[in-house]
N, C-alpha and C positions, 0 to 999 in steps of 0.2 A: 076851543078853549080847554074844555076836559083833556082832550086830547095833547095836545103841549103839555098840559100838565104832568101829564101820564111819562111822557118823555124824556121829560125834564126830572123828575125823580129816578127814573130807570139811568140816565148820564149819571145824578150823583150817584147812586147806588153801587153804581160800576167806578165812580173815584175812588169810593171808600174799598170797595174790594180789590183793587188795584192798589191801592195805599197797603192794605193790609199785606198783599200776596209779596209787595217789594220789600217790606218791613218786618213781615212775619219772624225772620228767626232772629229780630233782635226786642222786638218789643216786650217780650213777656221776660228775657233777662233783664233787662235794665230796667221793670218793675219789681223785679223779682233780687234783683242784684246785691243791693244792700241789707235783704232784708234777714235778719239773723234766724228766725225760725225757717226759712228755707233753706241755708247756708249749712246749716244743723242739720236738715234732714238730708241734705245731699250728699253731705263725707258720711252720713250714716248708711245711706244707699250705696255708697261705691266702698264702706269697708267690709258690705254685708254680701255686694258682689264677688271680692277680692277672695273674703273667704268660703262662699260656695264654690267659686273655682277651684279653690283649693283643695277639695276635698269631692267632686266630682267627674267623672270622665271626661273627656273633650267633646266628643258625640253631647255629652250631654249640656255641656256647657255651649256648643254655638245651637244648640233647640234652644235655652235659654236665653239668647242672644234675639233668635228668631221673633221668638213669644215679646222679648222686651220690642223691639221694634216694632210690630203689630199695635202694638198697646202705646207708645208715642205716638205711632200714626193717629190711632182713635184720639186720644187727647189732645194732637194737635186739631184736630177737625174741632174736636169739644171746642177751644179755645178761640179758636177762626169765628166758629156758631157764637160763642159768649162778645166777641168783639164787635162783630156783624149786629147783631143784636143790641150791643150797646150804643154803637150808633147810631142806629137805627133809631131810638129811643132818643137821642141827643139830638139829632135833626127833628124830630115832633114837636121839640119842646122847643127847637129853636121857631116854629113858624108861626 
């Protein structure tokens, strides 16, 4: 009985992260899409991009590049972890 059980949590577990992995690069825009104070800080990130480039070497600019990719990657985990979790959290309460 325990047993079943065990397995049957570990199937949805693997829905949701499956859900998530096919869905990933659009969920967190079209939470995020309308929303004006993100909107706001994103032309302010790509005008603050535009103009470091401008004004630094190229060398320096794909390290930059580099470092920025790294640090997406972390936050996409961050967000994966944050969703995963919320789930998580929404299947307890549903039982």
């Amino acid at each position: 009985w325990l047993g079943c059980r065990i397995v049957r949590g570990a199937m949805e577990n693997q829905k949701i992260e499956d859900y998530y992995s096919e869905h990933s690069s659009t969920i967190f825009s079209e939470m995020l899409g309308e929303d004006e104070n993100y909107q706001r800080l994103k032309k302010a990130k790509l005008a603050a991009e535009k103009a470091l480039q401008n004004v630094i070497s190229k060398e320096a600019w794909k390290q930059y590049l580099a470092l920025d990719e790294i640090g997406n990657e972390l936050e996409c985990a961050r967000y994966k972890a944050m969703y995963l979790a919320g789930a998580a959290n929404c299947k307890k309460l549903e039982e």
